[in-house]
C-alpha positions as CSV (number, residue, x, y, z in Angstrom):
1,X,14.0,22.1,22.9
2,X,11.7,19.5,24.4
3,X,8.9,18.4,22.3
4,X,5.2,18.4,23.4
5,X,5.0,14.5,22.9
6,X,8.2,14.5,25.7
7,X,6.8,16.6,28.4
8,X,3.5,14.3,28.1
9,X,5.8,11.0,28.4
10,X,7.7,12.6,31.7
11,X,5.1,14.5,32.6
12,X,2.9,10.9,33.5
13,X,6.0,8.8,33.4
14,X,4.4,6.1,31.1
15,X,3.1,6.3,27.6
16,X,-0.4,7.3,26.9
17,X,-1.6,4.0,25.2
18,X,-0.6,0.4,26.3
19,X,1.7,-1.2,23.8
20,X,-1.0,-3.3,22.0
21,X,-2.9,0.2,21.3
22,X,-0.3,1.4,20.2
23,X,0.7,-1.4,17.8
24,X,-3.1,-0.7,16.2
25,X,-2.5,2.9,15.7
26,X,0.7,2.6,14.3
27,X,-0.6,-0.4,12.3
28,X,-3.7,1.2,11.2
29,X,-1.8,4.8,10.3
30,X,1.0,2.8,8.6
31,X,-2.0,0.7,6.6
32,X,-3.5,4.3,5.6
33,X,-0.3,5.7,4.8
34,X,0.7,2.3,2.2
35,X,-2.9,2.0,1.0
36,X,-2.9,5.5,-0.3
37,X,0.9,6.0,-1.8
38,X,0.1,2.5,-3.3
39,X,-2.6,3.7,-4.9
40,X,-1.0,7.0,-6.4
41,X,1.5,4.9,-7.8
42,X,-0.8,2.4,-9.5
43,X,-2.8,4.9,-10.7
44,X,-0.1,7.3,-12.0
45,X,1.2,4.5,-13.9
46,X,-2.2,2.4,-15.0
47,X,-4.3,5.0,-16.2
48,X,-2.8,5.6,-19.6
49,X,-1.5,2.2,-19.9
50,X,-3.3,0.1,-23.5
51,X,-5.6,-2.7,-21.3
52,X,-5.3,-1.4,-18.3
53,X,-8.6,-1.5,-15.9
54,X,-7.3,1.3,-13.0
55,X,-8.4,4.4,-14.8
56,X,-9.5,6.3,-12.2
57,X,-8.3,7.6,-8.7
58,X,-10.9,5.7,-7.3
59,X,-10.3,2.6,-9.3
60,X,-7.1,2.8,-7.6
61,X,-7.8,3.2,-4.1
62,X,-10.4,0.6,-4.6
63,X,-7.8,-1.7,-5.7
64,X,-5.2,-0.6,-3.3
65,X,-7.9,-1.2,-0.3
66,X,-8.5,-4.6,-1.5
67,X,-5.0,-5.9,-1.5
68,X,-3.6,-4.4,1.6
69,X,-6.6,-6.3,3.0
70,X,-5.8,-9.3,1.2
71,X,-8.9,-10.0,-0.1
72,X,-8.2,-9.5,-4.0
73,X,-11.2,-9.1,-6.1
74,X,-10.0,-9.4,-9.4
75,X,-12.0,-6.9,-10.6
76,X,-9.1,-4.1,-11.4
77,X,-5.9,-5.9,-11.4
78,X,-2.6,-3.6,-12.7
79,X,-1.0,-4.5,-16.2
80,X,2.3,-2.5,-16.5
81,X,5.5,-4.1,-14.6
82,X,5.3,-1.2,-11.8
83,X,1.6,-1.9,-11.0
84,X,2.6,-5.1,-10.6
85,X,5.5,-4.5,-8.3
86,X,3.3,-2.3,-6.7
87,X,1.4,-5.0,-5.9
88,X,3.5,-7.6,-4.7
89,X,4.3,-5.1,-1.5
90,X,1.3,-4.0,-0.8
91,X,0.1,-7.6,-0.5
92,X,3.8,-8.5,1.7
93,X,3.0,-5.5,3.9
94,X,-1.2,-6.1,4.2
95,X,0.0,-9.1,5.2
96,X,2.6,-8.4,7.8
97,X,-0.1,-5.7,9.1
98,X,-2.6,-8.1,9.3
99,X,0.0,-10.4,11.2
100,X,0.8,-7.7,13.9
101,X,-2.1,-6.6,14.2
102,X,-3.8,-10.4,14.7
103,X,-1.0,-10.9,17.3
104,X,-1.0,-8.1,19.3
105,X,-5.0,-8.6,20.0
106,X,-4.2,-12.2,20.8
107,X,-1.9,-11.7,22.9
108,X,-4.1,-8.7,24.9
109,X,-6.9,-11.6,24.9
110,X,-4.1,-14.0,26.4
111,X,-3.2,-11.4,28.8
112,X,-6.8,-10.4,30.5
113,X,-7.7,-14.1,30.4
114,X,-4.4,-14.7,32.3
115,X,-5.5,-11.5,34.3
116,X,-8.8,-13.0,35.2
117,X,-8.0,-16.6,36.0
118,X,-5.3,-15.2,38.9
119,X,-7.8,-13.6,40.5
């Protein structure tokens, strides 16, 4: 059985979106899709913890937000060894994101500028 997403790739023998749109959407669904397990884990395992400053859901995707970003607060910061480890990925992978994501539009900028200068 063909699938739908199939009989649109024959059917205009190409894919919908250029490569570097696609690299944002998968980016930007794969960002979404870390930012919010991330912050289910940190808060399932912060918000019973003695000290701990992620005690709410929102706490947590508040915190989870600001690391995949890479911008890091400091305001709610995780205290058990998970939240931590938790943490270290979610900053690796906001930053490999962030990478991909910086590249691809660079390299679309370097491509219509190479576009415009040969005509």
């Amino acid at each position: 059985m063909v699938s739908v997403y199939d009989r649109i790739q024959h059917r205009y023998d190409k894919p919908r979106l250029t490569l570097y749109a696609r690299v944002m959407a998968y980016a930007s669904l794969t960002a979404v899709l870390l930012g919010y397990t991330g912050a289910l884990t940190v808060y399932f395992v912060e918000h019973k913890a003695p000290g701990a400053t992620i005690l709410t859901f929102g706490d947590a995707v508040w915190w989870a937000c600001a690391t995949l970003s890479t911008v890091g607060y400091g305001d709610v910061t995780p205290v058990t060894p998970l939240g931590r480890v938790t943490a270290v990925g979610l900053m690796a992978c906001g930053l490999a994101l962030l990478g991909a994501v910086t590249g691809s539009f660079s390299s679309w900028l370097i491509q219509v500028f190479r576009r415009e200068d040969e005509r």
